[in-house]
C-alpha positions in Angstrom: 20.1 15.9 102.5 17.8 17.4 99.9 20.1 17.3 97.0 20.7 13.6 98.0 17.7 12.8 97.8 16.6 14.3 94.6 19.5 12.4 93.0 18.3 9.1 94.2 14.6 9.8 92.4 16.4 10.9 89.2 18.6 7.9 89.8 15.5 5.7 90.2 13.6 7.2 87.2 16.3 6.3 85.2 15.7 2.3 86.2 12.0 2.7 85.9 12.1 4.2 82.5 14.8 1.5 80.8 12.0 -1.4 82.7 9.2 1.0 80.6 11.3 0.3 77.8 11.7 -3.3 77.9 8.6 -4.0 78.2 7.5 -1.4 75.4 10.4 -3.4 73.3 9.2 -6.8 74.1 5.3 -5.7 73.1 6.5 -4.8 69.9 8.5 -7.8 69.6 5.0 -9.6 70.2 2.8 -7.9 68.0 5.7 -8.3 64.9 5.9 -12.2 65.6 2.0 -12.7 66.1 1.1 -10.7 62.8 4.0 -12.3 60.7 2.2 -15.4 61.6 -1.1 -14.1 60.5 0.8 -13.0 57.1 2.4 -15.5 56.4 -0.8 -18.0 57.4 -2.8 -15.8 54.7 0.0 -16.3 52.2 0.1 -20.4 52.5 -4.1 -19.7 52.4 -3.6 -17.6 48.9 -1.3 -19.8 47.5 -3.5 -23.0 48.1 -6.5 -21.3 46.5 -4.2 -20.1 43.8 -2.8 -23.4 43.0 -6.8 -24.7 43.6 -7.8 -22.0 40.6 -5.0 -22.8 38.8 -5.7 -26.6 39.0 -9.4 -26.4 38.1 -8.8 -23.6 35.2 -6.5 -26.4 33.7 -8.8 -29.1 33.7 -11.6 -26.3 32.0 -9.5 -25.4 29.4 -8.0 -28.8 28.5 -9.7 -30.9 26.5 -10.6 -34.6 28.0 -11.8 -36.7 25.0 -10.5 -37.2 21.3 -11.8 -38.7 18.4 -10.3 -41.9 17.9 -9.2 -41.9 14.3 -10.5 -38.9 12.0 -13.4 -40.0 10.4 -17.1 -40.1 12.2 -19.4 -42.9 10.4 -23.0 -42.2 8.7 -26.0 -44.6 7.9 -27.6 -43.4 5.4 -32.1 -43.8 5.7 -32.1 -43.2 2.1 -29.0 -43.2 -0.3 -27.5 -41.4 -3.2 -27.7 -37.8 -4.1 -30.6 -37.0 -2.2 -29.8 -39.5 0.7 -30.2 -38.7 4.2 -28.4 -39.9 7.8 -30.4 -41.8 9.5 -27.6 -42.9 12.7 -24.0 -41.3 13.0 -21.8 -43.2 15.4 -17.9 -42.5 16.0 -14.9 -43.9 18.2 -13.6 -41.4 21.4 -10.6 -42.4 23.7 -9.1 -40.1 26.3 -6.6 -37.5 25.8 -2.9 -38.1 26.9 -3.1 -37.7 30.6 -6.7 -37.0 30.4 -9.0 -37.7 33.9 -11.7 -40.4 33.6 -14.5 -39.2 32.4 -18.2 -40.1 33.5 -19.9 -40.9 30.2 -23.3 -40.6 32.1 -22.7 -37.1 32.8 -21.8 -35.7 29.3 -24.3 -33.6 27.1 -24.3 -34.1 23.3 -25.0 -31.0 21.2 -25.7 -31.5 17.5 -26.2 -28.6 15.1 -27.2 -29.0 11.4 -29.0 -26.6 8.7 -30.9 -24.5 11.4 -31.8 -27.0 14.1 -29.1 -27.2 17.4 -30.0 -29.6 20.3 -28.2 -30.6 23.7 -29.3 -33.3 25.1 -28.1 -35.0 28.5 -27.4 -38.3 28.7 -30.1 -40.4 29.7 -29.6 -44.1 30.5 -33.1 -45.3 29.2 -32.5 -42.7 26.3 -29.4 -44.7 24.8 -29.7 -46.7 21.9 -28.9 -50.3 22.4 -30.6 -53.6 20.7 -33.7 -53.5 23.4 -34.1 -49.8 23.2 -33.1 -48.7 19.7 -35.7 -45.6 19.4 -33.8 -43.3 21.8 -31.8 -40.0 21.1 -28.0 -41.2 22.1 -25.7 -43.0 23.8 -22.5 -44.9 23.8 -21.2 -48.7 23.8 -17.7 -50.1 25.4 -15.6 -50.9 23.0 -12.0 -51.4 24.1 -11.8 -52.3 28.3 -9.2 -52.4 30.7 -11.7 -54.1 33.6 -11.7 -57.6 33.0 -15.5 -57.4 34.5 -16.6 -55.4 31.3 -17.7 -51.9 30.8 -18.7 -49.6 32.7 -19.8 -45.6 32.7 -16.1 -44.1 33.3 -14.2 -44.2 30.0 -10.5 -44.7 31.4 -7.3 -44.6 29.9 -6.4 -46.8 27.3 -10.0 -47.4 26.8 -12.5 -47.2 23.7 -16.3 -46.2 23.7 -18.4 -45.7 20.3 -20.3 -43.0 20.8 -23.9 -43.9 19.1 -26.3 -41.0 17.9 -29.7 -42.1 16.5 -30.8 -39.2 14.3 -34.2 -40.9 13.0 -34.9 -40.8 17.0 -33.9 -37.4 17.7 -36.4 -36.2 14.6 -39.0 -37.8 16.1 -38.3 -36.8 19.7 -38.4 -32.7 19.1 -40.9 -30.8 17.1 -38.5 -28.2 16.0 -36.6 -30.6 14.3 -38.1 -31.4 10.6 -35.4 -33.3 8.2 -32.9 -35.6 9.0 -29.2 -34.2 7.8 -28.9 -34.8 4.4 -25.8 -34.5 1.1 -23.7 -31.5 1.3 -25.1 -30.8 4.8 -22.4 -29.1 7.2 -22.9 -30.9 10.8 -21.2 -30.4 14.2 -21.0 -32.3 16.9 -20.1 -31.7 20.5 -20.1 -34.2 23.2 -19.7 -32.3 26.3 -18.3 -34.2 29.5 -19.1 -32.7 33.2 -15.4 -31.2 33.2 -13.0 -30.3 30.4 -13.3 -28.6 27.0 -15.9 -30.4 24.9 -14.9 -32.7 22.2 -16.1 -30.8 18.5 -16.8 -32.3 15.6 -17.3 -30.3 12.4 -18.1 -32.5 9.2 -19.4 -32.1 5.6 -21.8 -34.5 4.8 -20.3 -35.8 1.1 -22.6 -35.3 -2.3 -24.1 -39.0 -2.3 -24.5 -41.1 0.2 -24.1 -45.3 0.4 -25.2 -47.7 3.3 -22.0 -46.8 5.4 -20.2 -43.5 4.6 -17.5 -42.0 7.1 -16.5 -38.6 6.8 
């Protein structure tokens, strides 16, 4: 009777450790499923942000504006050989596939001889016919909105991009001459996201009324 019986516990150990098993089996089973999910929830997570970086590094990098045409036009205070640029003013358009960009938001920087300036835009700062003392600012040219301009140059759109440098002069002590003959100047007109439009132009020997460069 005692060997009997000790082969029926061995017999039921046996049971009891293949249910130990199971259970150990489907616990693993568990933890694997639930912590592939977490990986590959991370992963999804990583990729978004990665496309995200990616996204926003292109639009840093690219450049939103162009010059439209090459040349950038100069009135001249005082002409000739020893003239001086009183207002430069140019054309810009968006780049192929280009985002809008918010004209109110841009920052022009202007360097010459040994003066450099940035300088926001302002709305009552731009030069218009009631207001014509004011560092920069820009005009529609070209619209697609049949209700006129607006502050978002678009595509297919043109703005002329005014900069009054009589008013600038006067505005900021540091600044002592106005750019004159055989001056180098650049221009950088800096929108809230993209590479800047620059502008790097030799101002000719003599100067007339009207002189693009």
């Amino acid at each position: 009777m005692r060997v009997d019986r000790r082969i029926k516990i061995v017999r039921d150990r046996k049971g009891f450790t293949g249910l130990e098993a199971a259970i150990v089996l489907i616990a693993f089973v568990t933890v694997a499923a639930v912590f592939s999910y977490v990986m590959l929830g991370a992963g999804f997570f990583t990729a978004q942000k990665s496309k995200q970086s990616v996204d926003t590094g292109v639009k840093q990098a690219s450049s939103a504006l162009e010059l439209d045409g090459q040349y950038i036009y100069l009135v001249a205070k005082k002409t000739g050989s020893d003239g001086n640029v009183s207002k430069i003013f140019f054309y810009v358009t968006l780049t192929a596939g280009g985002t809008p960009v918010d004209l109110n938001k841009t920052v022009l920087a202007i360097r010459y001889k040994d003066y450099y300036l940035q300088i926001p835009y302002n709305k009552s700062d731009a030069p218009n016919e009631t207001n014509a003392n004011k560092p920069w600012g820009y005009d529609g040219v070209v619209s697609i909105d049949e209700q006129g301009f607006d502050n978002l140059l678009e595509k297919n759109e043109k703005y002329k991009i005014i900069i009054n440098m009589t008013a600038i002069k006067d505005s900021y002590d540091d600044v002592g001459k106005l750019p004159e003959t055989n001056d180098d100047i650049t221009i950088e007109l800096k929108p809230s996201i993209g590479a800047p439009l620059i502008i790097n132009k030799h101002i000719p020997p003599s100067l007339t009324n009207l002189t693009w460069v």
